[in-house]
C-alpha positions in Angstrom: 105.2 87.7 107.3 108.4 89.9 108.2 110.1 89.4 111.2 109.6 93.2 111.8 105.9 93.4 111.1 105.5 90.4 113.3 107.1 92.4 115.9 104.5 95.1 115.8 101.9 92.9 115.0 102.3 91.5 118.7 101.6 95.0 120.4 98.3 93.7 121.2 98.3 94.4 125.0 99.2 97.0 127.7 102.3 94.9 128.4 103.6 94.7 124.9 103.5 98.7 124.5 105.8 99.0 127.9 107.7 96.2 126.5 107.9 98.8 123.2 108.6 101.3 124.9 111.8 100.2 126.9 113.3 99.5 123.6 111.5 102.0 120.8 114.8 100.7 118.0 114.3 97.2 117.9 111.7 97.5 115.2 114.2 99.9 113.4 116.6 97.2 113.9 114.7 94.3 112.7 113.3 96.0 109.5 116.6 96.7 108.5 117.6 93.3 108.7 115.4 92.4 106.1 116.8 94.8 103.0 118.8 93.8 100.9 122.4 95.0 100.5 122.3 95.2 96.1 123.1 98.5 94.9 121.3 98.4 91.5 118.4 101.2 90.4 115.9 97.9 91.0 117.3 97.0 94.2 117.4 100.7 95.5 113.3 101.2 94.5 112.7 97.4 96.1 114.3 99.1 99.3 112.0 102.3 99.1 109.3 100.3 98.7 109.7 98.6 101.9 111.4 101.2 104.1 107.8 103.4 103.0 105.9 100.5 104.0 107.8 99.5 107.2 107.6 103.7 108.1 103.5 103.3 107.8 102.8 100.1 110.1 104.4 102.3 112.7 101.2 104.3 112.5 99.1 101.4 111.8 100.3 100.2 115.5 100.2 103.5 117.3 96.1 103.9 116.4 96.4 100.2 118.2 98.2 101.5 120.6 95.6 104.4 121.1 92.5 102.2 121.5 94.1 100.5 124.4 95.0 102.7 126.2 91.6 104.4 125.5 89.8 101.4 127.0 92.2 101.5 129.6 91.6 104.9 130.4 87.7 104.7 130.1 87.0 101.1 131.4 85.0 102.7 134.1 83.5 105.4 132.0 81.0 104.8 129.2 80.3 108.7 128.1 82.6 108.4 125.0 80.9 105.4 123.4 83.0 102.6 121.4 82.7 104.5 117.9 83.8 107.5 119.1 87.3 106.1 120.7 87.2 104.0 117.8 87.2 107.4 115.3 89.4 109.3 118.0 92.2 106.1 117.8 92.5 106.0 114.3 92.9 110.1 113.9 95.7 110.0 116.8 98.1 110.8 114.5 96.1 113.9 113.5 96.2 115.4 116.7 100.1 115.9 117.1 100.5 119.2 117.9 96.7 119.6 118.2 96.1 118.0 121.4 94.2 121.1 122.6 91.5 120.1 119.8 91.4 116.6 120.9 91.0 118.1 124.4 88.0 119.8 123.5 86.2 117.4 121.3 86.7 115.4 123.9 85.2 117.1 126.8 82.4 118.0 124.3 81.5 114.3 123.5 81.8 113.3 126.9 79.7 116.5 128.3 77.3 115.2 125.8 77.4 111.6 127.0 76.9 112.2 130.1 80.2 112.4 132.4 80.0 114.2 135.4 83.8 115.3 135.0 83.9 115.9 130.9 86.9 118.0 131.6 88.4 114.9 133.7 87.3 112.3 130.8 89.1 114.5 128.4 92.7 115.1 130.2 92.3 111.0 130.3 91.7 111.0 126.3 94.5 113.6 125.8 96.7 111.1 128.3 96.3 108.5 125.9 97.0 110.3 122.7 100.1 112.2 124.4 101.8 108.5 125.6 100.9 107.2 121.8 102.3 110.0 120.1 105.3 110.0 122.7 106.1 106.3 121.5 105.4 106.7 117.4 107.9 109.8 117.6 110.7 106.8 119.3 109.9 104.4 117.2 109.8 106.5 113.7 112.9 107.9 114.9 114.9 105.3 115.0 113.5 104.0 111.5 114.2 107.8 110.0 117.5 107.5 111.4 118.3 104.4 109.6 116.9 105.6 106.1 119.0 108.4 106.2 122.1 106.5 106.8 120.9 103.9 104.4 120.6 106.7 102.0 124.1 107.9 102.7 125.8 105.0 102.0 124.2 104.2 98.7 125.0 107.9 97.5 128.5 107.0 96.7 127.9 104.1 94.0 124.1 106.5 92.7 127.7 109.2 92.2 129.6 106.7 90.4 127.1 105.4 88.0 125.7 108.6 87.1 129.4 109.3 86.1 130.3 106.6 84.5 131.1 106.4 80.8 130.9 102.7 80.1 127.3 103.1 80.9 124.6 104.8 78.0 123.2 108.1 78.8 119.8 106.9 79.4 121.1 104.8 82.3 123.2 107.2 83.4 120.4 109.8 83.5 118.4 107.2 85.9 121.4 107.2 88.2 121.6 110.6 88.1 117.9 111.3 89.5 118.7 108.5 91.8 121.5 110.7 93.2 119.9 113.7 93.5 116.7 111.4 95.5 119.3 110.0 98.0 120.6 113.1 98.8 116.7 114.4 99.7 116.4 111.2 101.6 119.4 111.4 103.5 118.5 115.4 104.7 114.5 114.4 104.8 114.2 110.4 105.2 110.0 111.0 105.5 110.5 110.8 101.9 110.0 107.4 101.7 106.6 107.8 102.4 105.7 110.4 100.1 104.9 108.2 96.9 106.5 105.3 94.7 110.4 105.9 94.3 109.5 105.5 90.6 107.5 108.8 90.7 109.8 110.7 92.7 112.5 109.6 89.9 110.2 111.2 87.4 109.7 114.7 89.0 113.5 115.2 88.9 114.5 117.4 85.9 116.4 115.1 83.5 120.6 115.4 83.7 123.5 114.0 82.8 126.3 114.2 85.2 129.8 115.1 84.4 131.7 112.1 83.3 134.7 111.2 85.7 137.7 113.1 84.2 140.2 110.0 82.9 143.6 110.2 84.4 146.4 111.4 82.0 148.0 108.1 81.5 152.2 108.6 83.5 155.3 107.2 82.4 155.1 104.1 84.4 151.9 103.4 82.9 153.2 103.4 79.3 155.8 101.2 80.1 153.1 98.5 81.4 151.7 98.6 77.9 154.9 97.9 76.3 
């Protein structure tokens, strides 16, 4: 196991998500300690691969992060029953920018269950969802933030291979598509979780990029050669 999934892995209690909250880029941090610094088309994809997958065990820890501060928030209310926060904790992420819908399924179910304050039950549901969502948008941040300077920094070799003439067009026509997909990433890093790298290599039209233009060779150099 990863350092950085072990790190998420240990938001099991009320503690841990303050803990994660007073420092949202340490995961960010960590998972970037684990890539791998090889520029190749291989290398590049095995980094997709893993940036996608780090960017969805955020979520998997926020619905983990919703359920306990659901039974937090309900421990002295049973009118939402365990299924229900069960379903309403793993759709979280659903809700952003919907909380008004949580709100009122919410008040519904607990109306139905029972509560003698559904509208009070509900604000405590929407509570829980708002401080969830609140701490996915920190942590994602900081791992958006680093794909896109990841993706940067590797545009300037994906430019130089696509140009390169020592390499064969089919190569180069790989590096090319590569280009073009780091410069997405690096204006939209959510890109990452979209699909395989390999796919979104495969929807680019195929191009090949203007070869560098070689250097007319001076003077001094024709002397060297003598």
């Amino acid at each position: 196991m990863s350092a950085a999934q072990h790190f998420l892995d240990q938001v099991q209690s009320l503690a841990r998500i303050e803990a994660l909250e007073g420092a949202p880029g340490a995961y960010a941090e960590l998972l970037e300690g684990e890539l791998g610094e090889l520029e190749t088309l291989e290398g590049l994809e095995g980094r997709d691969a893993q940036l996608g997958h780090g960017l969805g065990q955020v979520d998997a820890m926020i619905e983990r992060v919703m359920r306990l501060r659901l039974e937090h928030a309900l421990a002295a209310d049973g009118s939402i029953a365990a299924p229900t926060r069960k379903v309403f904790a793993s759709t979280v992420v659903g809700y952003a920018g919907r909380l008004a819908l949580l709100e009122a399924r919410a008040r519904e179910v607990a109306a139905r269950g029972g509560a003698a304050e559904p509208a009070e039950v509900a604000e405590a549901v929407c509570e829980a969802a708002r401080a969830a969502l609140a701490l996915r948008a920190e942590v994602r941040g900081g791992v958006l933030a680093m794909i896109r300077r990841r993706a940067a920094a590797a545009l300037p070799e994906a430019e130089r291979a696509a140009r390169d003439r020592r390499l064969d067009d089919g190569t180069r026509r790989r590096w090319s598509a590569m280009r073009r997909e780091l410069e997405a990433v690096s204006s939209e890093p959510e890109r990452v979780a979209a699909g395989p790298l390999a796919a979104r290599l495969a929807a680019w039209p195929e191009q090949l990029d203007e070869p560098e233009v070689e250097r007319e060779p001076t003077f001094a150099d024709m002397l060297e050669l003598d």
